[in-house]
C-alpha positions as CSV (number, residue, x, y, z in Angstrom):
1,X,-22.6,-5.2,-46.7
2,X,-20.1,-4.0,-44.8
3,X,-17.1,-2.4,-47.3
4,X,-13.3,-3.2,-46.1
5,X,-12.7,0.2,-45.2
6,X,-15.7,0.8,-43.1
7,X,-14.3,-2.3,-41.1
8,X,-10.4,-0.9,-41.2
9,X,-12.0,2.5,-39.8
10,X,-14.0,0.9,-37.0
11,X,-10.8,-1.1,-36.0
12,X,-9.0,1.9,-35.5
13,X,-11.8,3.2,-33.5
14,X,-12.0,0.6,-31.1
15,X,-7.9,1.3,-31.0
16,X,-8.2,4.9,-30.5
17,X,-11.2,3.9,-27.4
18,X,-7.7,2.2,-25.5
19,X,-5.6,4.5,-23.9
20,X,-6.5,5.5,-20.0
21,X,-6.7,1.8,-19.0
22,X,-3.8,0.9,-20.5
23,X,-2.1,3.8,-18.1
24,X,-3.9,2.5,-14.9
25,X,-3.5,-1.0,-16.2
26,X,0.5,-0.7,-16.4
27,X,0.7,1.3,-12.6
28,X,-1.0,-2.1,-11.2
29,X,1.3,-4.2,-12.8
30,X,4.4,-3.6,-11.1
31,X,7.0,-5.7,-9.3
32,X,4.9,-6.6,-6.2
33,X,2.0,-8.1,-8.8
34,X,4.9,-10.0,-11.2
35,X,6.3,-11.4,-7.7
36,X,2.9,-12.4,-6.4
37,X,1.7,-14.1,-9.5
38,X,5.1,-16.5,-9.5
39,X,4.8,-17.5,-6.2
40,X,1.3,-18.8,-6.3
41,X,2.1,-20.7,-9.4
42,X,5.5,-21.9,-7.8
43,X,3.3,-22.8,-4.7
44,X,0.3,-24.3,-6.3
45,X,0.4,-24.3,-9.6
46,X,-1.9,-23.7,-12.0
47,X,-5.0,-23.7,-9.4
48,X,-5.8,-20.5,-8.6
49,X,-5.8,-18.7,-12.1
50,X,-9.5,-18.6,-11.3
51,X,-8.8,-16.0,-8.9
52,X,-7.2,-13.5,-11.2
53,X,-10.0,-13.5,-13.7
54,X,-12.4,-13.2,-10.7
55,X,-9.9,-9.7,-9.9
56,X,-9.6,-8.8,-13.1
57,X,-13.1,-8.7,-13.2
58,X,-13.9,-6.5,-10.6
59,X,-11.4,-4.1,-11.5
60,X,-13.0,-4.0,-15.0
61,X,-16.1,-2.9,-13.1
62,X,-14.4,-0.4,-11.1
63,X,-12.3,1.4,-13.8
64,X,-15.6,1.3,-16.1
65,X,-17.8,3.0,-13.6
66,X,-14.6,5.5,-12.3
67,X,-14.4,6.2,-16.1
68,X,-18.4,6.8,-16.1
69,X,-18.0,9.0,-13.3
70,X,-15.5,11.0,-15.7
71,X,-17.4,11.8,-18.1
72,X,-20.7,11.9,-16.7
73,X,-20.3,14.2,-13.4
74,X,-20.5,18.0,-14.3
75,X,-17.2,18.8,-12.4
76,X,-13.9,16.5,-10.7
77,X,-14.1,13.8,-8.2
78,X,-12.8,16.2,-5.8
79,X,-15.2,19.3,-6.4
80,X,-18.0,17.0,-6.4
81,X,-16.9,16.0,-3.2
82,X,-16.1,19.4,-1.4
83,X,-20.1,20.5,-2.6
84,X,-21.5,17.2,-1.1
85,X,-19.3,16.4,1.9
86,X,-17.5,19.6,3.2
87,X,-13.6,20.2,1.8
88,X,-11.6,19.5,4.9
89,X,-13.3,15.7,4.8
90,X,-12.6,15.9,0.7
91,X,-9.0,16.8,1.3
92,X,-8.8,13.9,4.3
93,X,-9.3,11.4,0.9
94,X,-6.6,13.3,-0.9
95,X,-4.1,13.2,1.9
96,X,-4.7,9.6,2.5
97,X,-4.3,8.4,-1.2
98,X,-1.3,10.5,-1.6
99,X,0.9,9.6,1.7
100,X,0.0,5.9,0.5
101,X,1.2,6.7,-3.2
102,X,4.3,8.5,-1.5
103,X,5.1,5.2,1.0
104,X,5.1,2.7,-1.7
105,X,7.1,4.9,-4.2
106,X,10.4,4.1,-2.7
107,X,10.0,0.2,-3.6
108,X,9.4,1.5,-7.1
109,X,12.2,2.7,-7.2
110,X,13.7,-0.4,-6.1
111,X,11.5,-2.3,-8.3
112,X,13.2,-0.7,-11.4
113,X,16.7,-1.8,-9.6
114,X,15.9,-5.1,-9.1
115,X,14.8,-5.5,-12.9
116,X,18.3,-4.3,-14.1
117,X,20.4,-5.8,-11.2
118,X,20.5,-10.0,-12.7
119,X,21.7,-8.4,-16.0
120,X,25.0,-6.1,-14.9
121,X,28.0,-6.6,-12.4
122,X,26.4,-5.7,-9.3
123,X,28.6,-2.4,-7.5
124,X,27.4,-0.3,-4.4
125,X,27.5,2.9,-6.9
126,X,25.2,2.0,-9.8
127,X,22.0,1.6,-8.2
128,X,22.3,4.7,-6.4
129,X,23.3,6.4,-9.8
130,X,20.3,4.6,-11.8
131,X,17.3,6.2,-9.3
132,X,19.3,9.3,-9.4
133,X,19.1,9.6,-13.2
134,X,15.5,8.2,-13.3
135,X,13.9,10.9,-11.1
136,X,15.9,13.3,-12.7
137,X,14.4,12.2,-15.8
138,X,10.6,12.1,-14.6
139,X,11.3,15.9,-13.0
140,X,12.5,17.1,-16.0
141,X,9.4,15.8,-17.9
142,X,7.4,17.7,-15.7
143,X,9.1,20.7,-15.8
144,X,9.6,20.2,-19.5
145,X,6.4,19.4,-21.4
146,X,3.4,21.1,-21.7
147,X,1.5,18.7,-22.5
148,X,1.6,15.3,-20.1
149,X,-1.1,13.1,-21.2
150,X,-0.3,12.2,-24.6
151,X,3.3,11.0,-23.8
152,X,2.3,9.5,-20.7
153,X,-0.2,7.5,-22.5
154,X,2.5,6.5,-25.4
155,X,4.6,5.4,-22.9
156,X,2.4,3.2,-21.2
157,X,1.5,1.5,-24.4
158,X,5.1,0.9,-25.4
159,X,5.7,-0.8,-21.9
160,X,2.5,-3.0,-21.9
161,X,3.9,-3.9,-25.2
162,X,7.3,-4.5,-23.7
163,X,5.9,-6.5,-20.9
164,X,4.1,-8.9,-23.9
165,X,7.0,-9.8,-25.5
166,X,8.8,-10.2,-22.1
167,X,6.4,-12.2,-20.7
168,X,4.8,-14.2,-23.5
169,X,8.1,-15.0,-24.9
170,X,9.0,-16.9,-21.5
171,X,5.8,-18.8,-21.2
172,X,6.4,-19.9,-25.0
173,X,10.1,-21.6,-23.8
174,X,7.7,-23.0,-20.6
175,X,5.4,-24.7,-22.8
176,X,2.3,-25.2,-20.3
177,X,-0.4,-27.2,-20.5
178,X,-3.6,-26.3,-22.2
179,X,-5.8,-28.7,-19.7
180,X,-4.0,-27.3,-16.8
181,X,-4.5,-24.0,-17.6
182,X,-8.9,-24.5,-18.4
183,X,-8.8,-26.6,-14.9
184,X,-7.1,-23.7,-12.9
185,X,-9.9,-21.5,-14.4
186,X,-12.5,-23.8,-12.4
187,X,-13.1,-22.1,-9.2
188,X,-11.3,-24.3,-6.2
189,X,-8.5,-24.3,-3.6
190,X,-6.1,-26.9,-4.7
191,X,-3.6,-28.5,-2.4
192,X,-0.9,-25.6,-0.8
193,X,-3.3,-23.0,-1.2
194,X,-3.8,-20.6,1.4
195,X,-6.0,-17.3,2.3
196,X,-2.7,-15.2,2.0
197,X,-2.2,-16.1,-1.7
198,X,-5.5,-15.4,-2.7
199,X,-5.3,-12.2,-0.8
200,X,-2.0,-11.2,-2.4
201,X,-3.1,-12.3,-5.9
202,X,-6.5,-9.9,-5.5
203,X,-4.7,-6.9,-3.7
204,X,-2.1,-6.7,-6.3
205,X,-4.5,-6.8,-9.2
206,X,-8.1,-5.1,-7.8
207,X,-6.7,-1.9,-7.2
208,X,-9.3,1.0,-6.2
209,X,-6.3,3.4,-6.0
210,X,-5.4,3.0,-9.8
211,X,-9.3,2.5,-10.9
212,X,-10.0,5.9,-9.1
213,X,-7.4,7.6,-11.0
214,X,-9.6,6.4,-13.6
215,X,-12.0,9.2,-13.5
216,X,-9.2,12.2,-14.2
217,X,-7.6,10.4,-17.4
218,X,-10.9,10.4,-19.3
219,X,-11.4,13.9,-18.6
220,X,-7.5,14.6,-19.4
221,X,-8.8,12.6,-22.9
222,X,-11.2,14.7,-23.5
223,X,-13.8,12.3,-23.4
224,X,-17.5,13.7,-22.4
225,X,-21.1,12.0,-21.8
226,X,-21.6,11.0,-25.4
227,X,-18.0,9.1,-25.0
228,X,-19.1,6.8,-21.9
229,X,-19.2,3.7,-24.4
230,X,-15.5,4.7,-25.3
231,X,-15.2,4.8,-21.6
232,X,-16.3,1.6,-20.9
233,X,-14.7,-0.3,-23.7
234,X,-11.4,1.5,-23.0
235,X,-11.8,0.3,-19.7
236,X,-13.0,-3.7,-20.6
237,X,-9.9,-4.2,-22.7
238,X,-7.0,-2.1,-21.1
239,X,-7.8,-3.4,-17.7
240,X,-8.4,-7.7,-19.9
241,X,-4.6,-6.6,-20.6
242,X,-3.4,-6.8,-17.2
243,X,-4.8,-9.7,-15.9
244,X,-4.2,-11.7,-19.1
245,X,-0.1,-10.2,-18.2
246,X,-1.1,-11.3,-14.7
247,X,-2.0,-14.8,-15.5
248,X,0.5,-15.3,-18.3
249,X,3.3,-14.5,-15.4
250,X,1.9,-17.6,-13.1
251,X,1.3,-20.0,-15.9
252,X,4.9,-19.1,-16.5
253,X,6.1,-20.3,-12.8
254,X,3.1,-23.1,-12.8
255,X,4.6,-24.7,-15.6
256,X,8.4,-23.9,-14.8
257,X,9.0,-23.8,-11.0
258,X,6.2,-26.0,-9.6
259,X,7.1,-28.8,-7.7
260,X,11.0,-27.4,-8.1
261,X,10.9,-24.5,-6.2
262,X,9.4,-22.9,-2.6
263,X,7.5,-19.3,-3.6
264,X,9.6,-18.4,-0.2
265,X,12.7,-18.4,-1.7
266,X,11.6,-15.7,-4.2
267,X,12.0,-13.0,-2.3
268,X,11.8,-10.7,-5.0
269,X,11.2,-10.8,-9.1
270,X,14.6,-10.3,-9.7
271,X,14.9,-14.1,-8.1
272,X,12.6,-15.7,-10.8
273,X,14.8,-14.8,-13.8
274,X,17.6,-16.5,-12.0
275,X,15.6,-19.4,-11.5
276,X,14.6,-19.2,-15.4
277,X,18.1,-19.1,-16.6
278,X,19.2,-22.8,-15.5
279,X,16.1,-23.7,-17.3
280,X,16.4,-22.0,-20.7
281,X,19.3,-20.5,-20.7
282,X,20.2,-16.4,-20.8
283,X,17.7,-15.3,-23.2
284,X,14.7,-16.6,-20.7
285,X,16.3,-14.3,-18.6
286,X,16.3,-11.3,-20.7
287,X,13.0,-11.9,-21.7
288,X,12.2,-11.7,-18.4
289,X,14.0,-8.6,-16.8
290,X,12.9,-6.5,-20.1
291,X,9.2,-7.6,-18.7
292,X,9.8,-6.7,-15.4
293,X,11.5,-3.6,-16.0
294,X,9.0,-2.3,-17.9
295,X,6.3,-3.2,-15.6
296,X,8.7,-1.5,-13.0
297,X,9.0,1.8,-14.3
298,X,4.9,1.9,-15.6
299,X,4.5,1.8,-12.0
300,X,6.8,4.2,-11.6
301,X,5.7,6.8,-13.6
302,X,2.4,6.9,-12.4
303,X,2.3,6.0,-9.3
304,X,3.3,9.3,-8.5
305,X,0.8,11.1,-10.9
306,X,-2.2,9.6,-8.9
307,X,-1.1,11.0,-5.6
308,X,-0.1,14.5,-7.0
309,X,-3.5,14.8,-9.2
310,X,-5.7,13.6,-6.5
311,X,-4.4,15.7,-3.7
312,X,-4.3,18.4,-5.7
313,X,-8.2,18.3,-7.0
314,X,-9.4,17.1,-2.9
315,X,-7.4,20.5,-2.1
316,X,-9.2,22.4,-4.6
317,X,-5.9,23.5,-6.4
318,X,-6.7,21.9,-9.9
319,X,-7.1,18.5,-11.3
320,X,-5.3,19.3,-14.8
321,X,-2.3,17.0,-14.9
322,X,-0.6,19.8,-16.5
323,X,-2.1,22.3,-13.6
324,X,0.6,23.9,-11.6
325,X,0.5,22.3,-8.5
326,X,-0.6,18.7,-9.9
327,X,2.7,18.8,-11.5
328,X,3.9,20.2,-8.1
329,X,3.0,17.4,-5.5
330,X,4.1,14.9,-8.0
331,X,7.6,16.2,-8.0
332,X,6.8,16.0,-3.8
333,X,5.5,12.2,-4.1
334,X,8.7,11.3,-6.6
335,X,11.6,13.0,-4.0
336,X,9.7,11.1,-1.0
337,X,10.1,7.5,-2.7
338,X,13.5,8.7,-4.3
339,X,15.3,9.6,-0.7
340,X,13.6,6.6,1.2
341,X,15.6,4.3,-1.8
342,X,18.9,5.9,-1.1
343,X,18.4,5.3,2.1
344,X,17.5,1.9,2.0
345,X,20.5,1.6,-0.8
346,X,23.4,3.2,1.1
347,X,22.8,1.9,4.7
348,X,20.9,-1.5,3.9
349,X,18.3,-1.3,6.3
350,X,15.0,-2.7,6.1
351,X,12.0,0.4,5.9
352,X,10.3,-2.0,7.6
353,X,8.0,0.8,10.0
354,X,7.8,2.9,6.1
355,X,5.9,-0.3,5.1
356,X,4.3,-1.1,7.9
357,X,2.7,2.6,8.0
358,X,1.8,2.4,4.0
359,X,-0.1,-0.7,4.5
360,X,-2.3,0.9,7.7
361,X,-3.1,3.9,5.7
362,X,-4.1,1.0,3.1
363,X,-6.0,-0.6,5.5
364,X,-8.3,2.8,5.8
365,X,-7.6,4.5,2.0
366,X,-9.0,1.3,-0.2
367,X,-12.3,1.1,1.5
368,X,-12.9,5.3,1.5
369,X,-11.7,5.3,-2.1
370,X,-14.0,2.9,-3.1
371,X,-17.0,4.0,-1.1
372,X,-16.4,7.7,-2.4
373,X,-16.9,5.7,-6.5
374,X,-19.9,4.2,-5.1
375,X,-21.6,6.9,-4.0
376,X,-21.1,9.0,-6.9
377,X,-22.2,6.6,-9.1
378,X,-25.4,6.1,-7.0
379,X,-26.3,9.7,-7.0
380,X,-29.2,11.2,-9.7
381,X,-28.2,13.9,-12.3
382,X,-30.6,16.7,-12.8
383,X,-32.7,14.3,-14.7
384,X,-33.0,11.8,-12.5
385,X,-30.5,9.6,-14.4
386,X,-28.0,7.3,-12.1
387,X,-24.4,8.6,-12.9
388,X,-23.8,4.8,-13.8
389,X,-25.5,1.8,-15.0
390,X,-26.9,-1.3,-13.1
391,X,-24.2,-3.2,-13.8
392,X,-21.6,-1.2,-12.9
393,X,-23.1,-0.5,-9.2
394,X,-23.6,-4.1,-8.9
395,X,-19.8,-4.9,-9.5
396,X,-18.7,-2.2,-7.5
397,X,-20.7,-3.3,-4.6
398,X,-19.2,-6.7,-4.9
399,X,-16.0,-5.0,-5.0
400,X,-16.5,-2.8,-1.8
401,X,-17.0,-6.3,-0.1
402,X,-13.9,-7.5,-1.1
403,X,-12.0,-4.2,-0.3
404,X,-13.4,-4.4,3.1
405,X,-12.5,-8.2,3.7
406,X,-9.1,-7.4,2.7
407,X,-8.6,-4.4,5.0
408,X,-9.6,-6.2,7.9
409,X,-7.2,-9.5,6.5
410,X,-4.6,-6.4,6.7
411,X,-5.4,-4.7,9.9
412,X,-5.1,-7.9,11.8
413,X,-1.7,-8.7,10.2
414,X,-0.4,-5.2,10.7
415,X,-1.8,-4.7,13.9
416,X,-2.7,-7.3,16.1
């Protein structure tokens, strides 16, 4: 028989297997995904929780087989790359992911204001003052420490943790319905429902960009061949945290706002703690903001850490987070979404053409990205062993699909 301590000690290894998900788990969960998760369940309720597991899903399969890629391929993503497609074509994939990272950083930024702002007096100074001090903050981190993973990983455990309490805590005061919840799970498109929810509630939890980034935070672990279970464990259970966050979020505004209120009139997260306080009073509302504003500044943090690391391997200047100019273009990515905030915080204008440019580089980096994972993982070592397992190609494939379908959902919007 198994002895207690043998038991404690393999619980502790299966804790010790979490850690890189966790960090691309808590970049996907940011505002955007916490705002489109309460306007489906304001909009249709409980009906389309079927489609988050369906994402979360496929984003397990994509993070598994990124992390299998990891530890399996002799060098990085981006040498690997340069050797089998040219660099100039390898550095085209780095550019792309990176000017997308550097777009979307500025509503970051904003993300972590809108978090704080239903909590304090609202001035015209203190926002400005808050992403001031934040970036500062993240620069001097880089410049600081000499070793990035570790805390990076800590953090991203606290916040997930943070965003537990936040968000459990408020669907505890919603009190939702167990058969509602194990009939939303049943695959259907119940009354309200539209192809732009589905699409929004996919895009903002299968995300190729954060799965990708995958790859480079095993090897930053230290994690080799004979550590692709880890991998794949690490990956099944960081990534089951997210969309269980994901779903626990619209079960929240299923049970809460349905039938009270239009998902149009949340035009951003901050909105559905106000709509939470008439309900259940202040502390709903902390509970809340401390969710959002940790889910904010996850995807903060590492948001920027994907683009710099990635451009920096595709250029063939280092994939060490802790590399010179890794550290170097994330300090570029940060100042890009930092000035585009003050801007959009001092004047008030919309970055509507900002956006609108982000979401057509989108439209082309998801599919490349995820096409680049595929055909790594289809290629034969030395031995003539596949650099991942059936099942990972399979749900990758399926993925690609999906990446695809979206694009072109986005390039019609966006374009035409």
């Amino acid at each position: 028989m198994t002895g207690s301590g043998d038991r404690s000690a393999l619980r502790q290894g299966r804790l010790k297997s979490i850690g890189p998900a966790i960090i691309v788990g808590s970049v996907v969960l940011g505002p955007g995904s916490i705002l489109a998760a309460s306007r489906v369940g304001c909009d249709v309720g409980y009906g389309l929780l079927w489609v988050v597991v369906g994402s979360t899903a496929l984003m397990i399969g994509m993070t598994a087989l990124s992390a299998r890629l990891g530890t399996a391929l002799p060098a990085t993503i981006g040498d690997e790359l340069a050797r089998r497609i040219g660099r100039p074509l390898t550095a085209f994939v780095g550019v792309v992911l990176f000017l997308v990272v550097a777009c979307f950083q500025f509503s970051n930024n904003i993300g972590v204001i809108a978090a704080v702002k239903p909590l304090v007096e609202e001035s015209p100074v203190w926002p400005i003052v808050l992403i001031m001090v934040l970036n500062a903050g993240v620069i001097g981190a880089q410049f600081g420490l000499r070793r990035l993973y570790r805390p990076v990983e800590r953090t991203a455990k606290v916040l997930v943790g943070l965003m537990l309490i936040g968000f459990l805590g408020n669907m505890v005061f919603a009190g939702p319905s167990l058969g509602a919840i194990l009939g939303g799970l049943r695959p259907r498109f119940p009354a309200g429902a539209d192809l732009a929810a589905v699409t929004a509630l996919i895009g903002t939890t299968f995300s190729v960009a954060g799965a990708f980034y995958q790859c480079y935070l095993v090897r930053q672990k230290g994690w080799t061949r004979k550590d692709s279970d880890r991998g794949s464990l690490d990956s099944l259970m960081g990534i089951s945290i997210l969309g269980f966050l994901t779903m626990v979020v619209m079960i929240t505004a299923a049970s809460v706002l349905h039938g009270k209120v239009e998902g149009v009139q949340l035009s951003g997260a901050e909105d559905v703690s106000r709509e939470l306080e008439p309900l259940f009073g202040p502390v709903a509302k902390v509970l809340f903001c401390v969710g959002l504003l940790a889910g904010a500044f996850s995807s903060f943090l590492v948001n920027v850490m994907i683009g710099g690391t990635v451009l920096s391997d595709c250029l063939g200047l280092g994939a060490d987070m802790d590399g010179r100019w890794p550290r170097r273009l994330t300090i570029v990515a940060l100042l890009t979404g930092m000035v585009v905030a003050l801007i959009v915080q001092r004047t008030g204008h919309s970055p509507v053409h900002l956006v609108v440019f982000a979401q057509g580089l989108t439209v082309l980096g998801n599919p490349v990205l995820a096409i680049v994972l595929l055909g790594l993982a289809m290629s034969r070592d030395e031995f003539g062993r596949r650099a991942a397992p059936l099942w990972m190609r399979i749900l990758a494939t399926i993925g690609l699909g999906v990446v695809i379908v979206l694009a072109w959902r986005t390039a019609v919007r966006v374009f035409f």
